[in-house]
Every structure is written in C-alpha cells, then in structure tokens.
TORBATI-569126 format. One line per field, with one value per atom (N, C-alpha, C): residue number from 1; residue in three letters; atom name; x, y, z. Coordinates in Angstrom, 2 decimals. Example, Ala and Ser with C-alpha at 12.3 -4.5 7.8 and 13.67 -1.06 7.14 Angstrom:
resi (1 | 1 | 1 | 2 | 2 | 2);
resn (ala | ala | ala | ser | ser | ser);
name (N | CA | C | N | CA | C);
u (13.19 | 12.30 | 13.20 | 12.85 | 13.67 | 12.90);
v (-5.69 | -4.50 | -3.30 | -2.25 | -1.06 | 0.03);
w (7.80 | 7.80 | 7.80 | 7.08 | 7.14 | 7.87);
END
This chain:
resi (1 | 1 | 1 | 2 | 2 | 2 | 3 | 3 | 3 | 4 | 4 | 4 | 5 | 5 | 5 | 6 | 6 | 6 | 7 | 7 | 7 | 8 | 8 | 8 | 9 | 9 | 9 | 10 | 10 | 10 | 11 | 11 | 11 | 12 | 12 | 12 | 13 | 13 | 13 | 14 | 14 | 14 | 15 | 15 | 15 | 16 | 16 | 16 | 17 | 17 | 17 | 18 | 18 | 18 | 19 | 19 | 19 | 20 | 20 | 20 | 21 | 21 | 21 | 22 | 22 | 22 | 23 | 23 | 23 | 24 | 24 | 24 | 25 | 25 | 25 | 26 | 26 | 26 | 27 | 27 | 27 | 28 | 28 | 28 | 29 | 29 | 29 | 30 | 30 | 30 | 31 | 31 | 31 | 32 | 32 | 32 | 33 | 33 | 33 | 34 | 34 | 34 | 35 | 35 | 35 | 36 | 36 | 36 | 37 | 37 | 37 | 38 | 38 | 38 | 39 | 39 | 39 | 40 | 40 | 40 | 41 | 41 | 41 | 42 | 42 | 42 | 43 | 43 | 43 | 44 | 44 | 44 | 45 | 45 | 45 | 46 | 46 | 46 | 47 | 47 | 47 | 48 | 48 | 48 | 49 | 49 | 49 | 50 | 50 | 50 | 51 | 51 | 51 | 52 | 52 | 52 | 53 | 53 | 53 | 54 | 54 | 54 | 55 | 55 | 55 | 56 | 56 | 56 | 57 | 57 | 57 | 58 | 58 | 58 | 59 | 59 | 59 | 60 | 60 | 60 | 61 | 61 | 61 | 62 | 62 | 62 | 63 | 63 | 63 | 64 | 64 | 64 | 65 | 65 | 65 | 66 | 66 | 66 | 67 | 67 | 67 | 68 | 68 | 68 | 69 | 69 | 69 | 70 | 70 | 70 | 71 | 71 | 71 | 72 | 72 | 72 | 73 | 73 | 73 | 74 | 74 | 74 | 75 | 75 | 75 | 76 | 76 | 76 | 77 | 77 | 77 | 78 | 78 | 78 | 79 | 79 | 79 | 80 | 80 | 80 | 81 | 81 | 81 | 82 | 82 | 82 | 83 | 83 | 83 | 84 | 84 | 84 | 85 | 85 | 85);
resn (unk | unk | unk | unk | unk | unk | unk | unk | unk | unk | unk | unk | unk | unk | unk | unk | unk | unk | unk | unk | unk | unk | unk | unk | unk | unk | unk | unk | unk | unk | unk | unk | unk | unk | unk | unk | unk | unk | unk | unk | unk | unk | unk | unk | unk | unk | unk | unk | unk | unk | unk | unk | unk | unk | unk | unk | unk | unk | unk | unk | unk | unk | unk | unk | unk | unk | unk | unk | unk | unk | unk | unk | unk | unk | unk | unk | unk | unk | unk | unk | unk | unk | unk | unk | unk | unk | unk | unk | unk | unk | unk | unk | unk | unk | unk | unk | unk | unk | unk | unk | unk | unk | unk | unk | unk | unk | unk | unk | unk | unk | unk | unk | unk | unk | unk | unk | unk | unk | unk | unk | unk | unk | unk | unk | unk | unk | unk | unk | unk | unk | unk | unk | unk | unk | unk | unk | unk | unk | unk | unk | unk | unk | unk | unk | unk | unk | unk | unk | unk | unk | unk | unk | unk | unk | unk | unk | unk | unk | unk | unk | unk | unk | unk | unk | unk | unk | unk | unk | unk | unk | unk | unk | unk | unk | unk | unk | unk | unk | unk | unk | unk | unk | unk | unk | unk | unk | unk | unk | unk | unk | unk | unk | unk | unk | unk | unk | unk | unk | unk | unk | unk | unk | unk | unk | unk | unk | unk | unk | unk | unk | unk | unk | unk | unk | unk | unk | unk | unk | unk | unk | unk | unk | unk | unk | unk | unk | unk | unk | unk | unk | unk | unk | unk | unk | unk | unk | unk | unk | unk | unk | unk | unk | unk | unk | unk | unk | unk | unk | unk | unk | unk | unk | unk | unk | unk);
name (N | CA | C | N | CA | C | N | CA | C | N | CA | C | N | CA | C | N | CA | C | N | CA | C | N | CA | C | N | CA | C | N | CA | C | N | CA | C | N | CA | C | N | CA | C | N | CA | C | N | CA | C | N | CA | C | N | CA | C | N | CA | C | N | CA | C | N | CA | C | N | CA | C | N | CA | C | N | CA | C | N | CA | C | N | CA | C | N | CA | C | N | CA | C | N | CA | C | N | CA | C | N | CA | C | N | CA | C | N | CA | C | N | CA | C | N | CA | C | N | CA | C | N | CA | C | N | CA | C | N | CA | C | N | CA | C | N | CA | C | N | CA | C | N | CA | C | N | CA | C | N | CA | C | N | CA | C | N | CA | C | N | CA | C | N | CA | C | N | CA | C | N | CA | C | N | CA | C | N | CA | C | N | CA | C | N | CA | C | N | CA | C | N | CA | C | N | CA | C | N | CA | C | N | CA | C | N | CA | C | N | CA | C | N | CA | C | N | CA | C | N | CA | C | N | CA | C | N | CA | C | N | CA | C | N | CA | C | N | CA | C | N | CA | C | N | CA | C | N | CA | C | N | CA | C | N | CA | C | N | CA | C | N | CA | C | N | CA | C | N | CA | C | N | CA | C | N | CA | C | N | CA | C | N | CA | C | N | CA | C | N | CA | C | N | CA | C);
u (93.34 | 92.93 | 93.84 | 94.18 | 95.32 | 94.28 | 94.66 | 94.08 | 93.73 | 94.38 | 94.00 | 92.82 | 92.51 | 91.26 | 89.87 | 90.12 | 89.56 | 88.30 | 87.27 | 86.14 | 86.73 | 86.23 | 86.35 | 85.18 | 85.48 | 84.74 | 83.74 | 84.31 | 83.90 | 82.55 | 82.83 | 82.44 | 80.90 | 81.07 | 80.29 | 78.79 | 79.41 | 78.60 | 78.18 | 78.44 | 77.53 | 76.81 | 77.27 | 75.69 | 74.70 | 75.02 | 73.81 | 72.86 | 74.08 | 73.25 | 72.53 | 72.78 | 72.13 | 70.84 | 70.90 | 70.17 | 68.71 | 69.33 | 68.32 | 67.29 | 68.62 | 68.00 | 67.13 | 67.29 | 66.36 | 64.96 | 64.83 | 63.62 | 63.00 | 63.47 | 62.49 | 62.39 | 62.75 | 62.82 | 61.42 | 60.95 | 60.04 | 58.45 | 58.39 | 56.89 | 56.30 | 54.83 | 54.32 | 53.59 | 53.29 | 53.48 | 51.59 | 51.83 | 50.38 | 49.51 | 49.25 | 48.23 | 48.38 | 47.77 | 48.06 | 46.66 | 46.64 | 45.39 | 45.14 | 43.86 | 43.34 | 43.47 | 44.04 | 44.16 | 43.03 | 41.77 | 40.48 | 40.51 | 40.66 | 40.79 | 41.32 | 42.59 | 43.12 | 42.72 | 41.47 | 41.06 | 39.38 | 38.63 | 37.41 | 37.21 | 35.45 | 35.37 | 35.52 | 34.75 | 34.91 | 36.39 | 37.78 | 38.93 | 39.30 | 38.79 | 38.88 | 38.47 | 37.58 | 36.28 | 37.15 | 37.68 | 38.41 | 39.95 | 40.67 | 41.97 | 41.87 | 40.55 | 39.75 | 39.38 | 39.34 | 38.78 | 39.96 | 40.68 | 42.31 | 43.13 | 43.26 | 44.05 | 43.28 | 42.22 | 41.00 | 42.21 | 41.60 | 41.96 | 43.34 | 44.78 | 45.92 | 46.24 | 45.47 | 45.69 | 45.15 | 44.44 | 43.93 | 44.61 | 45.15 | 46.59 | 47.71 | 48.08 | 49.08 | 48.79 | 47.95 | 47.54 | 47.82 | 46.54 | 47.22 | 48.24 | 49.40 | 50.90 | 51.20 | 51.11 | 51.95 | 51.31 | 50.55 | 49.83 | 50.53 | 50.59 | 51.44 | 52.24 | 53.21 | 54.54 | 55.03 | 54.01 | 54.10 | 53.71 | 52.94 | 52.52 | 53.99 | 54.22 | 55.44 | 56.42 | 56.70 | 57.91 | 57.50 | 56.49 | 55.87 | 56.18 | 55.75 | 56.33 | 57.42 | 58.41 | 59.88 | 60.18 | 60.05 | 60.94 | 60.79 | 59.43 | 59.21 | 59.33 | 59.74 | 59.94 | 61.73 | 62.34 | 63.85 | 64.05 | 63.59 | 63.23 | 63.35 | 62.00 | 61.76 | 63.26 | 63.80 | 64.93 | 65.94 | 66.41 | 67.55 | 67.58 | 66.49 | 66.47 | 66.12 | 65.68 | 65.84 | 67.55 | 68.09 | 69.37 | 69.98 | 69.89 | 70.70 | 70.08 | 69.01 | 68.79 | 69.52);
v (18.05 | 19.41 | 20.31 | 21.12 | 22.35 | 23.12 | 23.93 | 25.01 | 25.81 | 26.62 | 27.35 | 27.36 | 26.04 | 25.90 | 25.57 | 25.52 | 24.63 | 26.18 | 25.16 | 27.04 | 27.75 | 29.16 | 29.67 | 29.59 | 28.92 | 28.69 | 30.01 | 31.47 | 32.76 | 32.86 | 32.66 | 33.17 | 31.68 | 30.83 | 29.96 | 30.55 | 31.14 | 32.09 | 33.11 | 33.74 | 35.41 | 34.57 | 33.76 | 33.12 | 32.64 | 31.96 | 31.26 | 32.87 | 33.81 | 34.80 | 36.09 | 35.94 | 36.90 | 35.94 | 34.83 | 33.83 | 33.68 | 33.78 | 33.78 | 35.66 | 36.63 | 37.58 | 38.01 | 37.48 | 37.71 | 37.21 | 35.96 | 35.21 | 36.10 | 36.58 | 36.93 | 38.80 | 39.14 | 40.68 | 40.61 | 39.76 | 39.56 | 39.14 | 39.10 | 39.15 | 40.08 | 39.73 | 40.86 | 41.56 | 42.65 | 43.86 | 42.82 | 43.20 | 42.84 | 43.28 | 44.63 | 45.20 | 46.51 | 45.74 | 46.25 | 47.16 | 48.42 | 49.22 | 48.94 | 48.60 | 48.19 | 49.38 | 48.85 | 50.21 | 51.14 | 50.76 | 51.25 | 52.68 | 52.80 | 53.63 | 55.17 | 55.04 | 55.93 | 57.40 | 56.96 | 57.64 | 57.48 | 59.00 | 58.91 | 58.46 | 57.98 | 57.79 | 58.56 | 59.56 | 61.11 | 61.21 | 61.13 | 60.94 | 59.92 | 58.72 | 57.72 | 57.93 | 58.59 | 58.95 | 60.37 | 61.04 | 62.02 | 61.56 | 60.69 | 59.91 | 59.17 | 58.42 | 57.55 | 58.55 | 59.52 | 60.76 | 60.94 | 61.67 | 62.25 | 61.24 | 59.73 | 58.61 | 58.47 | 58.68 | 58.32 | 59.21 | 60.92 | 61.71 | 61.64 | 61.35 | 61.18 | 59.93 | 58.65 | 57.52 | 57.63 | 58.71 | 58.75 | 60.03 | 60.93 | 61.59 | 61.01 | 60.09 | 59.43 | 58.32 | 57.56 | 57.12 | 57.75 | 59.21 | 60.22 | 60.29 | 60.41 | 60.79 | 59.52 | 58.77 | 57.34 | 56.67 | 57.13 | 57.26 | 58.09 | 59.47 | 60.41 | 59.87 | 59.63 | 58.98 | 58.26 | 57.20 | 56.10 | 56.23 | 56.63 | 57.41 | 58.12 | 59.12 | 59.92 | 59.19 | 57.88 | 57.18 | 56.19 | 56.15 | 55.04 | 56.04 | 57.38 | 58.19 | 59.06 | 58.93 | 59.32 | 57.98 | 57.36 | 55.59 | 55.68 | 56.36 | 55.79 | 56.51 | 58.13 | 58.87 | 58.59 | 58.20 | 58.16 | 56.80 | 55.68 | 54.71 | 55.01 | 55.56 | 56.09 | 56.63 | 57.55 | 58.88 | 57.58 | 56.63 | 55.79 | 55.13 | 54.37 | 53.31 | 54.61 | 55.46 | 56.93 | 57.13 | 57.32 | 57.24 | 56.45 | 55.15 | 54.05 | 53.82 | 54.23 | 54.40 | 55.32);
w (97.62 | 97.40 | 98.20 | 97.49 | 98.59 | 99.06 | 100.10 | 100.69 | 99.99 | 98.99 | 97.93 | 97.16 | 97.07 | 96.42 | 97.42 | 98.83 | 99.53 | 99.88 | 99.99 | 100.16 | 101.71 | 101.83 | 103.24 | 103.96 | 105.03 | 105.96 | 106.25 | 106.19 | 105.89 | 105.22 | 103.57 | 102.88 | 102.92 | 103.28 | 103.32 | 104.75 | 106.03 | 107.35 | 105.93 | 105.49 | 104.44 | 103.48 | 103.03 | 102.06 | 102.56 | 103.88 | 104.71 | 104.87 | 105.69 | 106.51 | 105.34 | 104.31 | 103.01 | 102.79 | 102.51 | 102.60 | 102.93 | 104.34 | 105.57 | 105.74 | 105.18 | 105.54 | 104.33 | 103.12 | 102.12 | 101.82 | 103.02 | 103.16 | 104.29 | 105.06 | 105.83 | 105.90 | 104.66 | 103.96 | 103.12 | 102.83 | 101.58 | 102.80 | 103.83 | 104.26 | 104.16 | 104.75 | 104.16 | 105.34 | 105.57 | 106.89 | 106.97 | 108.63 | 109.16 | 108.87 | 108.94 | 108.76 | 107.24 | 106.26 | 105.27 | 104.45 | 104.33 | 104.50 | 103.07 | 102.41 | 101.20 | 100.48 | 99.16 | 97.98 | 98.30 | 97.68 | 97.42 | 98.52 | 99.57 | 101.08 | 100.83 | 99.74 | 99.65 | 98.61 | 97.53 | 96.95 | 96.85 | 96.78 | 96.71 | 95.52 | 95.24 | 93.78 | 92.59 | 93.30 | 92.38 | 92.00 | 92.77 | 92.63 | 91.41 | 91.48 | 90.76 | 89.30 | 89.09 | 87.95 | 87.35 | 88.15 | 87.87 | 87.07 | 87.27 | 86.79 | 85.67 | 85.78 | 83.90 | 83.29 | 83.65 | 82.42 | 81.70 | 83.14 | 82.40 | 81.66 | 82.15 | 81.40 | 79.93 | 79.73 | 78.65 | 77.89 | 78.09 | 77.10 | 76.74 | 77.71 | 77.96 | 76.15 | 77.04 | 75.78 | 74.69 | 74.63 | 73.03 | 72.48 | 72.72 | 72.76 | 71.88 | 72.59 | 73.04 | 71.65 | 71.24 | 70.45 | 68.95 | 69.19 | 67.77 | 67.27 | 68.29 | 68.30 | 67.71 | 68.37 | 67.43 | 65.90 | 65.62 | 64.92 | 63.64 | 63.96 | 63.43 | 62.80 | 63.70 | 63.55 | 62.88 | 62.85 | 62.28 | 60.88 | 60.00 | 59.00 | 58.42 | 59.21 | 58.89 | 58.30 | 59.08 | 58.43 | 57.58 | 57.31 | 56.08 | 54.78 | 54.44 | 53.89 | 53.72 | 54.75 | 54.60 | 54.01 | 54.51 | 53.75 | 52.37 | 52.31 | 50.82 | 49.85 | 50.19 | 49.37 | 49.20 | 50.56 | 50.75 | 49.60 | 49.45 | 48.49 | 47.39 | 47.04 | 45.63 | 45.23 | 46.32 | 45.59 | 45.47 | 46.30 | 45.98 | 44.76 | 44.16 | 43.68 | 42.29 | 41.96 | 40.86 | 40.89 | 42.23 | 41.54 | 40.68 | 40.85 | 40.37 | 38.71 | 38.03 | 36.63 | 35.97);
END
C-alpha cells in the first residue's frame, strides 16, 4: 500500500471525536418541566375550538378544489377529444 492511499492518522482523531460528541449531544436535560404546566385549561379548550374551526376550513377548501379540477379536467377532456372528430 503507498502512502497515498494509506488513511490519515488525522482524519481517523475527528471521526472518533464527532462521534463521541454526538452521543453525548443527544441526553436528555435533568430537570425537564412537563408539557401540561405551560398552558391553562381554559387555554387548552380555547386552541381545540380554534384548530376545530381552522380544520374544517381547511377541509372546505380542499374540498373546493378538488371538485374544481374534477370539472376543469373534464370539461378540458370533453373540448380535446370534440376536437379530434
């Protein structure tokens, strides 16, 4: 084997030490304050209302949409396949 190909002793120390520092990047903090803490219920009851009305919105719309292009296709259809007679 020539040198050229032979690994660097270098680059072999940064994989150990990325390694090492990515295992101990990923614990998890001691004292970790429970979701629930951060919002009242009323808060909570207040956010399922707004997501409720939000996803059924949001629902209509695709809905719409989807409709819309069942009838563009099919009028765009119809007009192609009228050309070709």
């Amino acid at each position: 084997m020539t040198e050229e190909n032979r690994p660097n002793e270098d680059s072999k120390l940064e994989e150990s030490s990325v390694s090492d520092h990515t295992a101990t990047a990923a614990a998890e903090p001691e004292h970790a304050e429970p979701f629930d803490d951060h919002f009242r219920p009323a808060d909570i009851d207040q956010f399922t209302a707004e997501d409720t009305v939000a996803g059924g919105a949001i629902g209509k719309m695709l809905t719409t949409l989807f409709l819309y292009t069942i009838i563009a296709m099919s009028i765009s259809a119809w007009w192609t396949f009228a050309q070709g007679e």
